[in-house]
C-alpha positions as semicolon CSV with decimal commas, in nm:
position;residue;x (nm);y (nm);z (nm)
1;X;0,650;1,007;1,258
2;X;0,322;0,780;1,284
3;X;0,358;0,836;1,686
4;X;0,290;1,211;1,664
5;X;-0,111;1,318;1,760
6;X;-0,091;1,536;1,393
7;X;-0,080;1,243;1,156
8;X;-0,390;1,168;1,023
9;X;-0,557;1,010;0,728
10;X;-0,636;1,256;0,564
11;X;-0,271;1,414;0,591
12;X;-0,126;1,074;0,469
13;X;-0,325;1,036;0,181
14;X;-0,249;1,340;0,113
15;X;0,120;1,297;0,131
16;X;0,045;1,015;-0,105
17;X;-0,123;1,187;-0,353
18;X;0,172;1,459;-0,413
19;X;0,316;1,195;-0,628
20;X;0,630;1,243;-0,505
21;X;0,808;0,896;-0,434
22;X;0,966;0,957;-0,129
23;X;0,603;1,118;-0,038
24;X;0,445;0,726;-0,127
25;X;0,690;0,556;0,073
26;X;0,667;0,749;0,370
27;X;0,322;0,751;0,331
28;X;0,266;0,388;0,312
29;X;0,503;0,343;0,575
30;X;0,274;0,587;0,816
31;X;0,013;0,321;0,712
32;X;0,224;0,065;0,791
33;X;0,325;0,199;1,124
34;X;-0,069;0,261;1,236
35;X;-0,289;0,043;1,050
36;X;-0,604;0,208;1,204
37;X;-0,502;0,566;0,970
38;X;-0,492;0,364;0,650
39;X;-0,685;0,428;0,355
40;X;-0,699;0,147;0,127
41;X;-0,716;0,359;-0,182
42;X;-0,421;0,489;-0,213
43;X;-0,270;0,104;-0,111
44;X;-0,485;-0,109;-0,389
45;X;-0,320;0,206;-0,646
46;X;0,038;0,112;-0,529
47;X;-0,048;-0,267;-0,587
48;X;-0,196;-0,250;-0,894
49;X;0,069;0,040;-1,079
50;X;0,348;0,024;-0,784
51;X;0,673;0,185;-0,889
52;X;0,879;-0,034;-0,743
53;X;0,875;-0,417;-0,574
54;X;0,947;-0,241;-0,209
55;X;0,735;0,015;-0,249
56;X;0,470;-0,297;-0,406
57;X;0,571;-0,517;-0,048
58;X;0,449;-0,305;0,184
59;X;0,160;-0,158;0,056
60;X;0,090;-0,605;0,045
61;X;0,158;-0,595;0,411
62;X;-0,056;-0,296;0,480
63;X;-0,402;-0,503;0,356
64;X;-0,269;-0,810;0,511
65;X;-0,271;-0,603;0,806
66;X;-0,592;-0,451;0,772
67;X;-0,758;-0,768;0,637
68;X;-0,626;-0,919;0,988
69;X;-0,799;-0,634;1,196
70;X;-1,130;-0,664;0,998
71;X;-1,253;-0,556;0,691
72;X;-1,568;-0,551;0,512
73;X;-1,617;-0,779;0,185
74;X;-1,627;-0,500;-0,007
75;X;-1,296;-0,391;0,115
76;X;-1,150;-0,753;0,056
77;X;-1,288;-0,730;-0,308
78;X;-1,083;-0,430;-0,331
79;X;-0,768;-0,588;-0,226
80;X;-0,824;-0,936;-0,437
81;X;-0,913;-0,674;-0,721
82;X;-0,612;-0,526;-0,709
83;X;-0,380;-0,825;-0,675
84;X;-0,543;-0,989;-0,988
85;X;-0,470;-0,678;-1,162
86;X;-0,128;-0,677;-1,041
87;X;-0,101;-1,022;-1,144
88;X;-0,242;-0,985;-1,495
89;X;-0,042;-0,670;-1,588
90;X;0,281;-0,837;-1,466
91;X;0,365;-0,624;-1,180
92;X;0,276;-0,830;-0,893
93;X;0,627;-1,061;-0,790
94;X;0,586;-1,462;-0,671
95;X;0,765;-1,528;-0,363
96;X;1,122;-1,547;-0,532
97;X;1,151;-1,193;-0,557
98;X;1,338;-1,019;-0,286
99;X;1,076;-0,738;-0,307
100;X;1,342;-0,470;-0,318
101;X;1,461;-0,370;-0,665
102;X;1,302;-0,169;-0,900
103;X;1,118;-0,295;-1,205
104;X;1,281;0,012;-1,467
């Protein structure tokens, strides 16, 4: 899906923001898939209040991602924001955790 010339960013935060589950997946999978249509709003949501570990994982992998193309300090502030809250609201997994099963 990320290859076709229709997806945007705006159409994938979009997708996002239906609420839908299977809409955030495949939404943070588009991200995943092209890095450059990312929007790091919707990601540093799904770390800090993520519905699931997987769905937690790859949003992770999107900032590393984008942190590894360049982004401002602002934008890493963001991303180390939402980690701590993760981390403090006992959401965010250590390294033991496969990263697939559900939290509920």
């Amino acid at each position: 899906m990320a290859e076709f010339d229709f997806v945007s960013a705006d159409a994938i935060e979009q997708l996002f923001l239906s609420g839908q589950g299977g809409n955030r997946i495949t939404a943070i999978g588009l991200m995943r898939a092209k890095p450059d249509l990312a929007k790091l709003s919707p990601l540093t949501e799904v770390i800090r209040r993520s519905r699931s570990n997987f769905e937690q994982w790859h949003a992770l992998r999107v900032c590393v991602e984008l942190v590894r193309r360049g982004t401002s300090a602002a934008q890493q502030e963001e991303i180390r924001a939402a980690i701590a809250a993760a981390g403090a609201n006992g959401t965010l997994r250590g390294s033991t955790d496969s990263g697939s099963g559900s939290r509920r």
